[in-house]
TIMI-2910 file (N, C-alpha, C, CB; in pm, 1 decimal, decimal comma, always signed):
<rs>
+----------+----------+----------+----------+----------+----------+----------+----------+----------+----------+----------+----------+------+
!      n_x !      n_y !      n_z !     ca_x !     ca_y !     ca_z !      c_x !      c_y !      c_z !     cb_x !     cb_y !     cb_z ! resn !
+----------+----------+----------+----------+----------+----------+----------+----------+----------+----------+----------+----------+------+
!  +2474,8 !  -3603,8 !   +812,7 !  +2518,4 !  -3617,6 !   +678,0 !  +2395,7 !  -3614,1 !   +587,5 !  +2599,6 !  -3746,6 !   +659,4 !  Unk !
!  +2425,5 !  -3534,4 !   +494,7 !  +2292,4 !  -3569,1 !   +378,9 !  +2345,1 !  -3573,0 !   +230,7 !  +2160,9 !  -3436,1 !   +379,6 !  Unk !
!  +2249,8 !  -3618,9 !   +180,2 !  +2304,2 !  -3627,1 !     +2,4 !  +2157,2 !  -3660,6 !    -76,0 !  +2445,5 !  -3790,8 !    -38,6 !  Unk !
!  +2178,3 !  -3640,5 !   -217,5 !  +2084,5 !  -3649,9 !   -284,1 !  +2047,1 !  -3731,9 !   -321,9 !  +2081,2 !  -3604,7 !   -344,2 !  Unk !
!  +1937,1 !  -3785,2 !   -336,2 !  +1849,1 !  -3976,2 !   -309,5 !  +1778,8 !  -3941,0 !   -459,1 !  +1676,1 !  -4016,1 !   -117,2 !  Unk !
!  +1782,2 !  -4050,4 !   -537,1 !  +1706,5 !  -4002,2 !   -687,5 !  +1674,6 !  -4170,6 !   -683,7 !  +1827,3 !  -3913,3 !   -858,4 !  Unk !
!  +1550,6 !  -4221,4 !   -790,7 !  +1527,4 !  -4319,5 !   -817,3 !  +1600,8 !  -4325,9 !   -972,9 !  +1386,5 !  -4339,4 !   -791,2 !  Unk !
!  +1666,0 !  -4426,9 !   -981,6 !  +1769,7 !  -4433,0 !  -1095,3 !  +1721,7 !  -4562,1 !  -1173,8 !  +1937,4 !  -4445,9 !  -1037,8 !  Unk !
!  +1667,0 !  -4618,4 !  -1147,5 !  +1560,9 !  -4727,8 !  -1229,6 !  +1443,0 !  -4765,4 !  -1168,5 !  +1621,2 !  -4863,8 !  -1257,2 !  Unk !
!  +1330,9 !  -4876,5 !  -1280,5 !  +1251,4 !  -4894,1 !  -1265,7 !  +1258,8 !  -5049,8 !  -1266,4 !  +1188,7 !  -4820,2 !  -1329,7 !  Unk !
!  +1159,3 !  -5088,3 !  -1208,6 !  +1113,1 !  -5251,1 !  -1199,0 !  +1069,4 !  -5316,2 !  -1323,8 !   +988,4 !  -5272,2 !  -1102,0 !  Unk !
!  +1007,3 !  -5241,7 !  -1393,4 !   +906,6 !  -5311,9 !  -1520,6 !  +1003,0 !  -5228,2 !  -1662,5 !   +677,3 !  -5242,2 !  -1506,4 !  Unk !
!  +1116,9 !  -5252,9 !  -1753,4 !  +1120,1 !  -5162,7 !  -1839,3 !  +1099,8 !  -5231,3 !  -1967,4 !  +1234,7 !  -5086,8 !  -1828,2 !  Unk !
!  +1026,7 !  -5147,8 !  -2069,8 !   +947,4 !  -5157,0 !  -2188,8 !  +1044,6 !  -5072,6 !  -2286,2 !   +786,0 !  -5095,6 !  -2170,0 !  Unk !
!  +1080,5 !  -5172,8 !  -2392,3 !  +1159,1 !  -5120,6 !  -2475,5 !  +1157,3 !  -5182,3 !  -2558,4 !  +1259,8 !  -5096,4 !  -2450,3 !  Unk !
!  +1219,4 !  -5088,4 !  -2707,6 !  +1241,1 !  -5217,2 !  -2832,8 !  +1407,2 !  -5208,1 !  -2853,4 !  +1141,6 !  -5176,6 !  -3018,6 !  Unk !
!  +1412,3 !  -5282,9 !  -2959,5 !  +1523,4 !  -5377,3 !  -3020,2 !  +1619,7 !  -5284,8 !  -2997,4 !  +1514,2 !  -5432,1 !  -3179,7 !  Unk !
!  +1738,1 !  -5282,5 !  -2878,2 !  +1828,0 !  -5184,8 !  -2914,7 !  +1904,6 !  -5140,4 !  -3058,4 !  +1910,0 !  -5212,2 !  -2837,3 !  Unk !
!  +1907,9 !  -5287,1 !  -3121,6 !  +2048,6 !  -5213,6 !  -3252,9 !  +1898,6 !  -5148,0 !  -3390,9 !  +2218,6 !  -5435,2 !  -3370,9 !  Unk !
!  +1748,5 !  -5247,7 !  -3378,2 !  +1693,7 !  -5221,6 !  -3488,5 !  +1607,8 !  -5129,2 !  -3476,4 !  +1647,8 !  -5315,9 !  -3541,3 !  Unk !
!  +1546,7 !  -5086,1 !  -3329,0 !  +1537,0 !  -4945,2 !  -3303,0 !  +1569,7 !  -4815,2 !  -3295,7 !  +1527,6 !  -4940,9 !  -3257,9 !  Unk !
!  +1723,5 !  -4814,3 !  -3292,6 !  +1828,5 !  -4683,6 !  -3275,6 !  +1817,7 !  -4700,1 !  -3442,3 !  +2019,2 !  -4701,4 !  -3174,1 !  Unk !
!  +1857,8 !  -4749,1 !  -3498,1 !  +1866,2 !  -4729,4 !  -3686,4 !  +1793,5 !  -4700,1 !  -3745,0 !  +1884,9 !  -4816,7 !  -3771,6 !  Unk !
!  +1676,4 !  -4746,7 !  -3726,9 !  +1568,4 !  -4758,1 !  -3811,4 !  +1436,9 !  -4654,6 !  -3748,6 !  +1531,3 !  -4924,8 !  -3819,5 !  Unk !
!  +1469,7 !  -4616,7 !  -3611,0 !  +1384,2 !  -4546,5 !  -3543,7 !  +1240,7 !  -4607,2 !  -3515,8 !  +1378,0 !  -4431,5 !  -3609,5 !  Unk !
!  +1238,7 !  -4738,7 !  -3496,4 !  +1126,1 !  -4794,3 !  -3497,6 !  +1085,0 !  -4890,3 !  -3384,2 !  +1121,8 !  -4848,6 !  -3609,3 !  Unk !
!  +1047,5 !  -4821,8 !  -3262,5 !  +1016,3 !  -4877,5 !  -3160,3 !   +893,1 !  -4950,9 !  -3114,2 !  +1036,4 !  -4804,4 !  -3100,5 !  Unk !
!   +878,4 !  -4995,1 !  -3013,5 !   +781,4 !  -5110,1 !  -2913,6 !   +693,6 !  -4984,2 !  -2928,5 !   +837,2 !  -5183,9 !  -2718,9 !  Unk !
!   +521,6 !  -5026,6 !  -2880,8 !   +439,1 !  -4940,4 !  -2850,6 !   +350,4 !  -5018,7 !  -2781,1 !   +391,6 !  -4866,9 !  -2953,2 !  Unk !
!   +254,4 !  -4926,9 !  -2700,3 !   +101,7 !  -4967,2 !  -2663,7 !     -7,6 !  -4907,6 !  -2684,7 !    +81,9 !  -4980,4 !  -2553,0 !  Unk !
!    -56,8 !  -4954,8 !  -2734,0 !   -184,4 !  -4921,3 !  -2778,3 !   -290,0 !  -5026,2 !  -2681,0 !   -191,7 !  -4945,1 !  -2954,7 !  Unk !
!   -426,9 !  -4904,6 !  -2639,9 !   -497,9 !  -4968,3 !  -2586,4 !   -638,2 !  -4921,8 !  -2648,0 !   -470,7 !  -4960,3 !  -2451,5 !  Unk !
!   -756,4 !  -4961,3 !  -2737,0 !   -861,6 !  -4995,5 !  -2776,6 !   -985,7 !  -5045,3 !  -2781,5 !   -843,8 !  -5013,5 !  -2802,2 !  Unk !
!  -1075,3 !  -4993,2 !  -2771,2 !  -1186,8 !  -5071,6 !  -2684,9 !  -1334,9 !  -5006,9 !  -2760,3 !  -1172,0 !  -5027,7 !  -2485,5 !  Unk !
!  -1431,9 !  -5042,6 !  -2723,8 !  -1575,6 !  -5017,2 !  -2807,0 !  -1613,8 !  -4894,1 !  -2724,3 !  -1708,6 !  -5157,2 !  -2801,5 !  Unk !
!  -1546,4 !  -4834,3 !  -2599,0 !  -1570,6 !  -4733,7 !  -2555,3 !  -1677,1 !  -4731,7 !  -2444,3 !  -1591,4 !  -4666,1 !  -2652,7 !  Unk !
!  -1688,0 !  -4815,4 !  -2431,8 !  -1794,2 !  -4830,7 !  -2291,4 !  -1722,6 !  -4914,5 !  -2154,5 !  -1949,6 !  -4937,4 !  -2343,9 !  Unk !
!  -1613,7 !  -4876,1 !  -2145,0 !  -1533,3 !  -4899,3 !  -2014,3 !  -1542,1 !  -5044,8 !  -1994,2 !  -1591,0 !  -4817,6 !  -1881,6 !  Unk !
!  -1537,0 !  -5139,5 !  -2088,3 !  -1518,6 !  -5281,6 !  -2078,3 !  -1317,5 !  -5280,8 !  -2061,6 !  -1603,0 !  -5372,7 !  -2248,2 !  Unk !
!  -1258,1 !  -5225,9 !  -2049,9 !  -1153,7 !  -5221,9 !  -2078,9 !  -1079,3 !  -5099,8 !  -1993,3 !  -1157,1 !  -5221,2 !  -2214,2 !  Unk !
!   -953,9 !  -5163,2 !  -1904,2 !   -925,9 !  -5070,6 !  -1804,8 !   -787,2 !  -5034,5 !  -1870,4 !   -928,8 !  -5128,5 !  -1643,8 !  Unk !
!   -707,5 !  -4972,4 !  -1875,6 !   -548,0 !  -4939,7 !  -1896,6 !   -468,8 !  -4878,8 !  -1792,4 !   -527,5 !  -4847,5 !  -2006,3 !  Unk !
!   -396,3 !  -4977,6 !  -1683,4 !   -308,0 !  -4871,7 !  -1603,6 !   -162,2 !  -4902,1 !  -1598,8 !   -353,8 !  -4860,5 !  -1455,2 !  Unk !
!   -135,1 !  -4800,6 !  -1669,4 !    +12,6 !  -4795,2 !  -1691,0 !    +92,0 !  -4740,3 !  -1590,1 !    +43,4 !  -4724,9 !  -1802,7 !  Unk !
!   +125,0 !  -4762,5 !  -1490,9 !   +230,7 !  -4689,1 !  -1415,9 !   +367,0 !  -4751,4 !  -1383,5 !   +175,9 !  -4653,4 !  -1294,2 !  Unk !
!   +432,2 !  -4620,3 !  -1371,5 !   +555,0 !  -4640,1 !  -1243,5 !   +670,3 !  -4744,6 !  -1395,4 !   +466,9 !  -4789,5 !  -1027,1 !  Unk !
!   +639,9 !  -4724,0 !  -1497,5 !   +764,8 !  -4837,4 !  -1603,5 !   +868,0 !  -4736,1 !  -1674,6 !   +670,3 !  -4944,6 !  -1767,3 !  Unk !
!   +968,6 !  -4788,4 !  -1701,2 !  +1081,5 !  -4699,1 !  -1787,0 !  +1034,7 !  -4722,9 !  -1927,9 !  +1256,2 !  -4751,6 !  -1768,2 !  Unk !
!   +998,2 !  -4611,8 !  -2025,4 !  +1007,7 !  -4703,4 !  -2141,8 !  +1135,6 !  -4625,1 !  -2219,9 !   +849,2 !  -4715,2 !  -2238,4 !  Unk !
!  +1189,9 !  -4717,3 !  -2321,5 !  +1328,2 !  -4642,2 !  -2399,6 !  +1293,3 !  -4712,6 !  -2536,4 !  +1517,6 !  -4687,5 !  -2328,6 !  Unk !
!  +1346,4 !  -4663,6 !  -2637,4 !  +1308,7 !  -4689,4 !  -2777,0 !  +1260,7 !  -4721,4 !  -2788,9 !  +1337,4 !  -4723,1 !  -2849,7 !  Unk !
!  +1098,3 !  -4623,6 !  -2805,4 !   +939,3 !  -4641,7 !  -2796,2 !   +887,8 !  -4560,8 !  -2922,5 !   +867,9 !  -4576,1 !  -2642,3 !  Unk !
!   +770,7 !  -4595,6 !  -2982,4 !   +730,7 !  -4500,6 !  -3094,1 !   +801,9 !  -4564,0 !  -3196,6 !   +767,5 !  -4342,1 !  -3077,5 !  Unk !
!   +710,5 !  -4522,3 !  -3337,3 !   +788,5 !  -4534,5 !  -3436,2 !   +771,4 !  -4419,4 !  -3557,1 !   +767,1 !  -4668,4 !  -3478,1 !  Unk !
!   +913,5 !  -4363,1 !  -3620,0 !   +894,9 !  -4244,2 !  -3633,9 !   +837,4 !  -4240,0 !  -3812,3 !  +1038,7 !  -4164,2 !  -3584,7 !  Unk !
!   +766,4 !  -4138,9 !  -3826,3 !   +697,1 !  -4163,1 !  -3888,1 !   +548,8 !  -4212,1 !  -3952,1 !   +746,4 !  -4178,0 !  -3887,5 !  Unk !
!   +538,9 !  -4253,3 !  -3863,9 !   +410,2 !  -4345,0 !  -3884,5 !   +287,3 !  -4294,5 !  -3759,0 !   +464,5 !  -4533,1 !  -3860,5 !  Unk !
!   +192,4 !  -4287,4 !  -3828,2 !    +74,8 !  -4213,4 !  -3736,1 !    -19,2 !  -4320,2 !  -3691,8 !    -17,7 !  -4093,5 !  -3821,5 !  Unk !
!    -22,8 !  -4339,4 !  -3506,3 !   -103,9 !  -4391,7 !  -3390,5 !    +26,4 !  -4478,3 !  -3376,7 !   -274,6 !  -4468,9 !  -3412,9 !  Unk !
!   +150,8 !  -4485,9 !  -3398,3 !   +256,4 !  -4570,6 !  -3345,6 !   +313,2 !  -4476,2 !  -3232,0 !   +370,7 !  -4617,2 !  -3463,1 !  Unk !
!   +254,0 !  -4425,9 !  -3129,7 !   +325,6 !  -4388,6 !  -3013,5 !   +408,5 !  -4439,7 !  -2892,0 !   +260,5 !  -4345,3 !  -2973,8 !  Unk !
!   +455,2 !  -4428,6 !  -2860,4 !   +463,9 !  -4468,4 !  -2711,7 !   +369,2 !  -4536,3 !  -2630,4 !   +479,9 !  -4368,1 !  -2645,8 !  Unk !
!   +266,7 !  -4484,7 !  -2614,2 !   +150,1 !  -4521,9 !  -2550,5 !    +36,5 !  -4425,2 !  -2599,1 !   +170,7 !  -4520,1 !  -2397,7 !  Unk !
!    -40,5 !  -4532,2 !  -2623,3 !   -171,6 !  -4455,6 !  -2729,7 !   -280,7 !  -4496,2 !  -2647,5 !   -198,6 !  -4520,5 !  -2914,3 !  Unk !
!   -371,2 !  -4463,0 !  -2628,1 !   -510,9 !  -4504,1 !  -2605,4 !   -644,5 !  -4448,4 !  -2695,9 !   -532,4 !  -4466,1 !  -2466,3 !  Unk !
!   -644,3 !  -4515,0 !  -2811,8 !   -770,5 !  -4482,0 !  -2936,1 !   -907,7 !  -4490,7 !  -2929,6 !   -763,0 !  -4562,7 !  -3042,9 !  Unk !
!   -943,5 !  -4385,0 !  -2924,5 !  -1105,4 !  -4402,7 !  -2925,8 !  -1186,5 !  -4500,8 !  -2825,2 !  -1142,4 !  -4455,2 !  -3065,1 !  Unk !
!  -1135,1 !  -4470,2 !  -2707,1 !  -1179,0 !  -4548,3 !  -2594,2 !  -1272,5 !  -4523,1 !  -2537,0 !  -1110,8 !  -4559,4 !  -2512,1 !  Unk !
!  -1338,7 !  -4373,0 !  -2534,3 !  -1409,1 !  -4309,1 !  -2452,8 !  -1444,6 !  -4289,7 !  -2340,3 !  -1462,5 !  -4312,6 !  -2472,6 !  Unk !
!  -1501,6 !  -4334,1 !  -2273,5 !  -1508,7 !  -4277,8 !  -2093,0 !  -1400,9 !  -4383,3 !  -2003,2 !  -1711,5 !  -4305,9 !  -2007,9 !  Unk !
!  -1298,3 !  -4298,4 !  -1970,2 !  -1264,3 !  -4398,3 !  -1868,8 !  -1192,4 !  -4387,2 !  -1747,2 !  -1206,6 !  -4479,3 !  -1920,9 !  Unk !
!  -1295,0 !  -4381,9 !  -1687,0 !  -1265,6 !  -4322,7 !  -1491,3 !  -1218,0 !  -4415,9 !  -1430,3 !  -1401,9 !  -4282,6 !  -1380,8 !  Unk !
!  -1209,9 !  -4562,1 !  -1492,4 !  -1045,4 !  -4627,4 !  -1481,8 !   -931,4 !  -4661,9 !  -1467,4 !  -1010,3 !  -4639,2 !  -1493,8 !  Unk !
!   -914,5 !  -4604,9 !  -1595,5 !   -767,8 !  -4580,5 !  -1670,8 !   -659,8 !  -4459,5 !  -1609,6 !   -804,6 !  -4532,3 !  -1834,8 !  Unk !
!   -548,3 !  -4490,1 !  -1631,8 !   -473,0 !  -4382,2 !  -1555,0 !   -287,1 !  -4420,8 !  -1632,7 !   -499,1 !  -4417,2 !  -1335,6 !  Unk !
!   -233,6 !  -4315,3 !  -1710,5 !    -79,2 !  -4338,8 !  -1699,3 !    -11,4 !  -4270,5 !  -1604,1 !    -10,6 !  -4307,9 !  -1815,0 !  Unk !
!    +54,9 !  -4305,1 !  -1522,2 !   +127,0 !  -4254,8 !  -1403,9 !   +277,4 !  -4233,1 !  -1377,8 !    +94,0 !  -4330,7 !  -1315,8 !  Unk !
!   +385,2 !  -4155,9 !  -1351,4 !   +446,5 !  -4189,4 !  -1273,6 !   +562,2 !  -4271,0 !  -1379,9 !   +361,0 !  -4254,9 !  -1165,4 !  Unk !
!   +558,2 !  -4260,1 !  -1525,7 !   +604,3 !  -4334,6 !  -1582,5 !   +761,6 !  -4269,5 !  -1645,9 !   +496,4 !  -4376,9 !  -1666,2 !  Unk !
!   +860,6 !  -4357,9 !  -1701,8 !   +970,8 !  -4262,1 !  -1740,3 !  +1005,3 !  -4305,1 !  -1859,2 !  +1090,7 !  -4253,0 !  -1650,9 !  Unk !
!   +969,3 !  -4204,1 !  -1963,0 !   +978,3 !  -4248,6 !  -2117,6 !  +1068,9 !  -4135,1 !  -2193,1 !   +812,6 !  -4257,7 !  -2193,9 !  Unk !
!  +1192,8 !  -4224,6 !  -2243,7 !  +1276,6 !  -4107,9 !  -2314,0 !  +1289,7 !  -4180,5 !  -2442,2 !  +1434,0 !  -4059,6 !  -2240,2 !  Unk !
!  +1436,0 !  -4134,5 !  -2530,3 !  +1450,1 !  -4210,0 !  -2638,3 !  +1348,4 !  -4263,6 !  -2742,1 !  +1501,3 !  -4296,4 !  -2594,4 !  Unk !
!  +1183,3 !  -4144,2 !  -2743,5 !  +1137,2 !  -4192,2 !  -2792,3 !  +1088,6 !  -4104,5 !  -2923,7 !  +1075,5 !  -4245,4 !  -2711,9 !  Unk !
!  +1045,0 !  -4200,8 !  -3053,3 !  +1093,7 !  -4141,2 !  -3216,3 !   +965,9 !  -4078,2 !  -3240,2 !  +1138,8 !  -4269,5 !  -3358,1 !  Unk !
!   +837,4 !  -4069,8 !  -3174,6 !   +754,0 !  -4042,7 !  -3196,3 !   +642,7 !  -3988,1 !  -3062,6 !   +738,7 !  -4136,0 !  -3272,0 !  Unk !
!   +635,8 !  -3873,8 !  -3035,2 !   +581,4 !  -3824,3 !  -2899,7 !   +613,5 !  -3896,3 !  -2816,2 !   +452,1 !  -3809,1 !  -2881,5 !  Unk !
!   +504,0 !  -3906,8 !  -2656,2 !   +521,7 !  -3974,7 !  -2578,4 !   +403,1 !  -4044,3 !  -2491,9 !   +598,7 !  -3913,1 !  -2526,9 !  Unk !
!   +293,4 !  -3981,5 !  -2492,0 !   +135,8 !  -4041,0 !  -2418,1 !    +39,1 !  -3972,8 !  -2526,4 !    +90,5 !  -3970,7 !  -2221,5 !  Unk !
!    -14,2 !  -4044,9 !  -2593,0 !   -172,9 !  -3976,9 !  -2707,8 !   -241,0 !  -4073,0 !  -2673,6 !   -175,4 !  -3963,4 !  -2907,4 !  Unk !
!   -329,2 !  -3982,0 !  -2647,1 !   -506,1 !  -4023,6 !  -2691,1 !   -584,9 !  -3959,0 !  -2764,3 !   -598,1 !  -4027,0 !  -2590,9 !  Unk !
!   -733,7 !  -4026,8 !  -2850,4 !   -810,3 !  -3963,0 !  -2881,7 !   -945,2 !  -4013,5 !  -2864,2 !   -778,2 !  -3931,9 !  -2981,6 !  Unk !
!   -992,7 !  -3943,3 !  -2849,0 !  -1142,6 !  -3922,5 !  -2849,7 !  -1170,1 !  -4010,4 !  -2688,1 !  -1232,1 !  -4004,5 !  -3017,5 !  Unk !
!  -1100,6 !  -3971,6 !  -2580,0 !  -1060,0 !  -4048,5 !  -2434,3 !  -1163,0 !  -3915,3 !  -2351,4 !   -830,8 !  -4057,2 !  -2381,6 !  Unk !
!  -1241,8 !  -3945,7 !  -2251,1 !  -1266,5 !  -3857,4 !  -2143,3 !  -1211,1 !  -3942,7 !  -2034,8 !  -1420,0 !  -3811,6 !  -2124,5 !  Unk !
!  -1168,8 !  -3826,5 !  -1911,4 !  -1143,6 !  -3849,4 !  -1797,7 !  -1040,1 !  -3950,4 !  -1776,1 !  -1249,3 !  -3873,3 !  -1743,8 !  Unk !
!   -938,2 !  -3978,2 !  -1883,5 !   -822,0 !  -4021,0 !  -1880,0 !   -709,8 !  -3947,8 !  -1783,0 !   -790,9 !  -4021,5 !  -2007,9 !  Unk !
!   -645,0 !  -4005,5 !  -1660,4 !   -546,5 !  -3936,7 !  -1622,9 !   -423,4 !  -3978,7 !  -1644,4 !   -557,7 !  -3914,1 !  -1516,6 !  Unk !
!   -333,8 !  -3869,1 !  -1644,7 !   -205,3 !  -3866,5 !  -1694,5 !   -153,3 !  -3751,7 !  -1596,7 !   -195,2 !  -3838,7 !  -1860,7 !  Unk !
+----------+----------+----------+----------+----------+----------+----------+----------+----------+----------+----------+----------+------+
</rs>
């Protein structure tokens, strides 16, 4: 016998306000920030996120990582982000960030 095996949730899920997020389009975020010299690790994996971002508004993503610079660290992985009002993984000015 066989059939199709899917992972249908996650362990960790990250979300905002169902009724004041769907209306207003204005979701949970992460942002991660640092002086850029790898004092600061970010690993995001393996989470659901749903009404994330907020629309409109610029560095309110989903998951942001700003001006962090080197970080052989850091890693978003593996993650499942829908429902969201504003992209979905930004960075800037990041080397050797994986995604």
């Amino acid at each position: 016998m066989r059939a199709e095996v899917g992972l249908l949730t996650r362990n960790v899920v990250f979300r905002g306000d169902q009724e004041i997020s769907r209306n207003k389009e204005f979701g949970a975020h992460i942002m991660l920030h640092s002086r850029g010299d790898e004092s600061l690790v970010g690993k995001i994996e393996n989470i659901e996120m749903y009404d994330v971002g907020q629309a409109y508004q610029l560095g309110r993503y989903p998951v942001h990582f700003h001006i962090y610079g080197t970080v052989h660290k850091s890693y978003v992985y593996g993650n499942s982000i829908y429902r969201s009002y504003n992209r979905a993984v930004t960075f800037h000015a990041i080397d050797y960030l994986r995604v």
